[in-house]
C-alpha positions as CSV (number, residue, x, y, z in Angstrom):
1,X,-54.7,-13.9,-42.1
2,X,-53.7,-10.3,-43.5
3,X,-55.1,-9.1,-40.4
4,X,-53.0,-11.1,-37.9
5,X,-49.7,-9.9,-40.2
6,X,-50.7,-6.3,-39.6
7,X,-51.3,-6.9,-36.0
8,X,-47.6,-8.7,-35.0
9,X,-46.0,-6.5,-37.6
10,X,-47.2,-4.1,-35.0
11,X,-46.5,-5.6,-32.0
12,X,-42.9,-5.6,-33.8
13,X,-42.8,-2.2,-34.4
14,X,-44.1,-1.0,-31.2
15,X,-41.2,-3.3,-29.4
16,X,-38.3,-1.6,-31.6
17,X,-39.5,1.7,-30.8
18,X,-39.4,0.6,-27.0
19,X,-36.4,-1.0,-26.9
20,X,-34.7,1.7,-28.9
21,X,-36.3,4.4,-26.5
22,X,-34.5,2.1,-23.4
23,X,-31.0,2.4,-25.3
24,X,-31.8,5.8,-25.6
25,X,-32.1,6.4,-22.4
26,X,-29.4,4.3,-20.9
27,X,-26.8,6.2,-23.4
28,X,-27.8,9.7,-22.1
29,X,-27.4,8.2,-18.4
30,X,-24.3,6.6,-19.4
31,X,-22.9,10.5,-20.9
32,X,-24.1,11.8,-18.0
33,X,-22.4,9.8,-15.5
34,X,-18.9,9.9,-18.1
35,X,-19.5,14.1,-17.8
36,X,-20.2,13.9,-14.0
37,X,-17.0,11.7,-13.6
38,X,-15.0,13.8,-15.6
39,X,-16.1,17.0,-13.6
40,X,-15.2,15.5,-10.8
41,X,-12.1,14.2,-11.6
42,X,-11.0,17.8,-13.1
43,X,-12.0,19.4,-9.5
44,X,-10.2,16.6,-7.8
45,X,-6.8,16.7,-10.4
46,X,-6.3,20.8,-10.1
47,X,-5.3,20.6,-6.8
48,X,-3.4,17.6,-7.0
49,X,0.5,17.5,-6.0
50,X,3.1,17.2,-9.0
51,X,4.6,13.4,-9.1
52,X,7.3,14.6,-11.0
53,X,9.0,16.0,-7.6
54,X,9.6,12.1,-7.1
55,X,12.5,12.7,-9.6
56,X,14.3,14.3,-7.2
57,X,12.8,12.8,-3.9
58,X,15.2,12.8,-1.3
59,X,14.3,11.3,2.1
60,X,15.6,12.8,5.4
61,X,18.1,10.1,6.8
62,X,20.2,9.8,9.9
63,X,23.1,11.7,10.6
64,X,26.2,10.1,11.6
65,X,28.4,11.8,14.0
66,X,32.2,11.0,13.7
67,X,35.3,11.2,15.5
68,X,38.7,12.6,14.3
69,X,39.6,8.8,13.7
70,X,36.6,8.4,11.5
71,X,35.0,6.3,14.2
72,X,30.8,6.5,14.7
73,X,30.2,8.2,18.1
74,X,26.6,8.9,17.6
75,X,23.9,9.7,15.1
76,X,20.7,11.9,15.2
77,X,17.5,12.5,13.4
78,X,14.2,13.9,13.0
79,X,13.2,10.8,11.1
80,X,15.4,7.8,11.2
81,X,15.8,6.7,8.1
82,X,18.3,4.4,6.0
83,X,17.8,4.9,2.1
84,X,18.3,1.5,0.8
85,X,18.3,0.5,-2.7
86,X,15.6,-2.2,-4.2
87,X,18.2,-4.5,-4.5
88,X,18.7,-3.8,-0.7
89,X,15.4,-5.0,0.0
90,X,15.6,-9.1,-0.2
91,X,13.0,-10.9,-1.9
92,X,11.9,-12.4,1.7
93,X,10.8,-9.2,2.6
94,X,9.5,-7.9,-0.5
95,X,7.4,-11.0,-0.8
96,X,6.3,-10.8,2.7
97,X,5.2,-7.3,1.9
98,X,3.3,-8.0,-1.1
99,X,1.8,-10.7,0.3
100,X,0.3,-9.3,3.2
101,X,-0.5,-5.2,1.9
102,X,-0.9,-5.8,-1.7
103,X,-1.1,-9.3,-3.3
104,X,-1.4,-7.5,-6.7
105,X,1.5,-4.9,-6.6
106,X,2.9,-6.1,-10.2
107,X,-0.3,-6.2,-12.0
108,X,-2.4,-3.3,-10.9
109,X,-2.1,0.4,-12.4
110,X,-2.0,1.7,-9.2
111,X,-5.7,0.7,-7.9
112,X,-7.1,-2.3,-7.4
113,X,-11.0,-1.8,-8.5
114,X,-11.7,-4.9,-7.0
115,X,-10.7,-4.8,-3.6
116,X,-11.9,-1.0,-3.4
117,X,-15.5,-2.1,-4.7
118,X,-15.3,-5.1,-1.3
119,X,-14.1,-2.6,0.9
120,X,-16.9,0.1,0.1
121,X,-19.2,-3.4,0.5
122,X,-18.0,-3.7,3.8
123,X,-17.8,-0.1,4.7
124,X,-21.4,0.1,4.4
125,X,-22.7,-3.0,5.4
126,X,-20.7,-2.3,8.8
127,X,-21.5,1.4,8.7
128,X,-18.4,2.8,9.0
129,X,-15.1,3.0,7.2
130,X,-13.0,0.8,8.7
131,X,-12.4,-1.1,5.3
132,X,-9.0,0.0,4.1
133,X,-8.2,-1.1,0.3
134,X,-5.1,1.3,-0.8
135,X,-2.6,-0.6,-2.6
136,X,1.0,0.3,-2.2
137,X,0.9,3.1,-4.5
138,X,-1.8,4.5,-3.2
139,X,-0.3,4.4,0.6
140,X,2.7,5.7,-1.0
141,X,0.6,8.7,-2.3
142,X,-1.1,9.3,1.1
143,X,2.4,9.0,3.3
144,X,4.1,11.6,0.9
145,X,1.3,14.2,-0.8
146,X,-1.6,13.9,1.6
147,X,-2.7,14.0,5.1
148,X,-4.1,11.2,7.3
149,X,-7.6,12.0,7.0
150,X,-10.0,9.4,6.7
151,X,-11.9,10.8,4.0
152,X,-13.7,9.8,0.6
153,X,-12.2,13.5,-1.1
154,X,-8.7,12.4,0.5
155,X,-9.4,8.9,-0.8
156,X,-10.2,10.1,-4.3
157,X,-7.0,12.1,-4.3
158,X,-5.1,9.1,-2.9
159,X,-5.9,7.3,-6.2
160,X,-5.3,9.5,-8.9
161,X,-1.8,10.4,-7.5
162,X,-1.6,7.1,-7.3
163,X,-2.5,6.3,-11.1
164,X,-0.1,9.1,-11.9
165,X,2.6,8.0,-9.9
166,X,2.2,4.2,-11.9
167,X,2.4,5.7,-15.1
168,X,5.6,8.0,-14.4
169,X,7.6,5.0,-12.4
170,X,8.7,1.1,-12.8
171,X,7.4,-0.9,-10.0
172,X,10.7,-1.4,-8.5
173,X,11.1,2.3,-8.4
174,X,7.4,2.3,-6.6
175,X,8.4,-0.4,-4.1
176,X,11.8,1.3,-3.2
177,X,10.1,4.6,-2.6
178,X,7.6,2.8,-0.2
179,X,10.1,1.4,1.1
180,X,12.4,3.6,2.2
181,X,9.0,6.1,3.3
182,X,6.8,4.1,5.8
183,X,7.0,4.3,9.1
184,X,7.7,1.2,11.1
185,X,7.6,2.4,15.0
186,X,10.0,4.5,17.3
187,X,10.8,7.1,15.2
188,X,12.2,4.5,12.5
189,X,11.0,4.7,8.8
190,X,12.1,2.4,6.1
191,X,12.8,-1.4,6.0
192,X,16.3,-0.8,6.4
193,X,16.4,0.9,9.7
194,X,13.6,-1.2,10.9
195,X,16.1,-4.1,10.4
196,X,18.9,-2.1,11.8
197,X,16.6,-1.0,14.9
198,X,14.9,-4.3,15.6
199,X,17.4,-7.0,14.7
200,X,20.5,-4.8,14.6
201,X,21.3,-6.4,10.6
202,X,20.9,-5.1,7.2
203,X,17.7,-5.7,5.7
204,X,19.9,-8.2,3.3
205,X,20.3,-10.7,6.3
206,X,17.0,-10.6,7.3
207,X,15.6,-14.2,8.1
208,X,11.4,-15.1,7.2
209,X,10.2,-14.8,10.5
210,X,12.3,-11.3,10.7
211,X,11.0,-10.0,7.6
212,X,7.7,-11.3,8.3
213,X,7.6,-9.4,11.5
214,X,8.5,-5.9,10.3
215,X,6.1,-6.5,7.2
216,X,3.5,-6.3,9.0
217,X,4.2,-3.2,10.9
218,X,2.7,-0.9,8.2
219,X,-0.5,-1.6,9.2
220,X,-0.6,-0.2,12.3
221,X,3.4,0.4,13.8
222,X,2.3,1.2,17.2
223,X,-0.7,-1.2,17.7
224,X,1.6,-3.8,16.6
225,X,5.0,-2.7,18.4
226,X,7.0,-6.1,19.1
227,X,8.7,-3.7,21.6
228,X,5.3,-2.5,24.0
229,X,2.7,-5.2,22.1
230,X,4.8,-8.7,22.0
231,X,1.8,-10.7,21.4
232,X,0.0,-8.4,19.2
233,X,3.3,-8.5,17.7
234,X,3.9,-12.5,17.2
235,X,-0.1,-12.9,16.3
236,X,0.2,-10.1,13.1
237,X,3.9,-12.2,12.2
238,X,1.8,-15.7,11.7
239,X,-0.3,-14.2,9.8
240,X,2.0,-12.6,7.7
241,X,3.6,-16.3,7.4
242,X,0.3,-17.4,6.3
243,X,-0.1,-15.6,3.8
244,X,3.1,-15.9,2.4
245,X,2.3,-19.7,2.3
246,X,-1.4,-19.0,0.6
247,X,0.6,-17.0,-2.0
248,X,3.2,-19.9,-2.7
249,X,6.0,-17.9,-1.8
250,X,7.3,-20.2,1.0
251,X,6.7,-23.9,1.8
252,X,4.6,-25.7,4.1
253,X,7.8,-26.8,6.0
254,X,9.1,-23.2,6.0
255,X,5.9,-21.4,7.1
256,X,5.7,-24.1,10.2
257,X,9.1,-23.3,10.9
258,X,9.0,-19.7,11.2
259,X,5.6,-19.6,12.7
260,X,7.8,-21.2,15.9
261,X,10.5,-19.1,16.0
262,X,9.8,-16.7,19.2
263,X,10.1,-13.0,18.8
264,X,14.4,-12.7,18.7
265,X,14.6,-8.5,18.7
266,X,18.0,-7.2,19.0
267,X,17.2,-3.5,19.4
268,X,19.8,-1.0,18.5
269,X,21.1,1.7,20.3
270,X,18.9,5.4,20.7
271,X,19.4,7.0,17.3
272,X,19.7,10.8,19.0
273,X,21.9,9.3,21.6
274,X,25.9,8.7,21.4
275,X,27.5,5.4,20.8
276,X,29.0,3.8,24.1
């Protein structure tokens, strides 16, 4: 009997020792990967851009040419642009937006682990990056600090501007920024324009399947021109629309509605040409 003690006392002892060698181990592995993270991070964050600029971040807008009477004859631009205010921006739109580029806009701290771990699934089950999986912030980062490089350096630098940008600004200050910064097709960048170009309206009196449409212009403005691609255009609306409806933002009877309005563009006039 003493001899059977001794021998699972061993067997006890010989498992502690093994399982505290494991630990061990995966605790050095674990302070390596923290220390190579860190590293890398540190090379990544010295060259970063300062966020702070965004204090003071003004957008080039449209000029406005008028006449002696005060009357607009004309306007001109490199980019055209409307700065609009969040309040500018009406919830049809900013759902729209949310709902189709970044479902979790007011809970994420400016990446969305998740969605960058599926894309990086996909990206490698496909075998090539095609997988995007920036959230608002992060496009923000990209369309203002960094070039359009598809690249995983460029994509690492997209996310910690990103994070920094999240901790400096509210979310309302994020989503007017993005905003008034995208680019939306012909030379127009902003919602605001984009209403003002397409439907010749402030963003303010923009109907669903009008917001729907522009909404999903950030993805790709000129693949998706309602101007040159029509159908492209009116597929990429639905789907906006649908989504809307899987997020609960609209109604069954309201997503069926819009779904069957036809494309109704009221272009505006040439920004770098005179008003008739």
């Amino acid at each position: 009997m003493p001899a059977v003690l001794e021998e699972l006392q061993s067997v006890e002892s010989r498992r502690r020792k093994l399982v505290g060698r494991i630990v061990f181990g995966l605790l050095v592995l674990l302070s390596a990967l923290i220390g190579a993270l860190g590293g890398l991070l540190l090379i990544y964050s010295t060259d970063l851009p300062q966020v702070e600029r965004l204090e003071n971040y003004r957008p080039i807008s449209t000029t406005e040419l008028y006449d002696i009477q005060g009357r607009t004859i004309g306007s001109f631009a490199l980019q055209r642009r409307v700065v609009a205010s969040y309040n500018d921006f009406p919830k049809v739109l900013r759902d729209a937006l949310i709902s189709t580029e970044d479902k979790s806009f007011y809970r994420h701290w400016g990446i969305n682990v998740w969605r960058i771990i599926g894309a990086a699934y996909r990206d490698v089950e496909s075998g090539e990056r095609a997988q995007g999986a920036s959230t608002l912030t992060m496009q923000l980062a990209r369309n203002l600090f960094l070039s359009p490089d598809r690249s995983y350096h460029r994509k690492i630098e997209e996310a910690l501007l990103a994070i920094q940008i999240e901790r400096r600004f509210t979310k309302e200050q994020i989503f007017t920024l993005y905003a008034n910064q995208i680019y939306l097709g012909h030379g127009v960048y902003g919602f605001e324009a984009a209403s003002e170009y397409y439907f010749s309206k402030p963003a303010r009196l923009l109907t669903l399947d009008e917001a729907a449409l522009i909404a999903g212009l950030p993805k790709s403005p000129v693949y998706y021109s309602p101007i040159n691609h029509s159908d492209r255009a009116l597929h990429r609306r639905n789907l906006v629309i649908n989504a809307m409806l899987e997020d609960g933002k609209i109604t069954a009877s309201q997503a069926t509605e819009a779904r069957n309005q036809p494309l109704r563009l009221n272009l505006g006039h040439d920004p770098n040409s005179l008003a008739p």
